[in-house]
N, C-alpha and C positions, 0 to 999 in steps of 0.2 A: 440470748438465743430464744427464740420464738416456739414452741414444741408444735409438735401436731397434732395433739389433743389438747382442747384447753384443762380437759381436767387430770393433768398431769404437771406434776410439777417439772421442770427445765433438767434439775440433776439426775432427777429417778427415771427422766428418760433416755437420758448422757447413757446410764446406769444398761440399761434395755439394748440403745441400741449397741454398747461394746459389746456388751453377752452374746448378741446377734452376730457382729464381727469377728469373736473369738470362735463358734459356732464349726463344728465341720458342712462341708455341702451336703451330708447325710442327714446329718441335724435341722440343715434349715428346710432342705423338702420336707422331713417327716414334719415339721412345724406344720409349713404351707398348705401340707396333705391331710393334716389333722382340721387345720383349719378350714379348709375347703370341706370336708367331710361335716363335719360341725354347721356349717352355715347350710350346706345339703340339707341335711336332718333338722333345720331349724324352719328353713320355707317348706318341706313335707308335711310337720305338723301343724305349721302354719295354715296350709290348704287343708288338710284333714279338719280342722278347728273349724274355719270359715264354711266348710262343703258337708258339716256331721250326716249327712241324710247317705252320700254318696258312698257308691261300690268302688275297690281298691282299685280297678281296672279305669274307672272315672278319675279318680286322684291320677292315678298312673298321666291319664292324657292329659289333665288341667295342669300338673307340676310341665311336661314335658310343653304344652300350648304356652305356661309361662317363662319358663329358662330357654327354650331354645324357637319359641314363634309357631303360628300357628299352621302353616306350611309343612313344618317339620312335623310335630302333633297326629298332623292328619295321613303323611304319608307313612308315618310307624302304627299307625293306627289301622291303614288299609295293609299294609304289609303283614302284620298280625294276625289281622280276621280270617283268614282261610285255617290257620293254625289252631284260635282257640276254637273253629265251627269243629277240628276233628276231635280237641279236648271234650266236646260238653257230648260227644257220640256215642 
């Protein structure tokens, strides 16, 4: 059997994916949810690293310009600006 990492070995993955089958559907979202959330929090500090100079509101649109395009980005971005003009008043 061929695995899907090479760096696993064939059995310890046998091993992986039964636990995954044995698994309730509550168990494997909370997996999948953790795992999404993890990898979230993993390209945020990623841009934060690359961008140290920038304001939280800048990350905010570069995360948002790279997971979801920059179309999207710019119309949360003009959606926003009337709201933070009344914060900073």
């Amino acid at each position: 059997m061929r695995t899907q990492s090479p760096d696993t070995l064939p059995e310890a993955e046998m091993v992986q994916i039964e636990l995954i089958r044995r698994s309730s559907i509550a168990r494997r979202f909370e997996m999948v949810r953790s795992l999404s959330a993890f990898t979230r929090q993993l390209a945020w500090e990623g841009i934060k690293r690359a961008n140290p100079s920038s304001t939280e509101e800048e990350i905010k649109y570069i995360f948002l310009k790279v997971h979801y395009g920059e179309k999207l980005a710019e119309a949360v971005q003009l959606y926003l600006a009337p709201r933070q003009e009344k914060q900073s008043c």
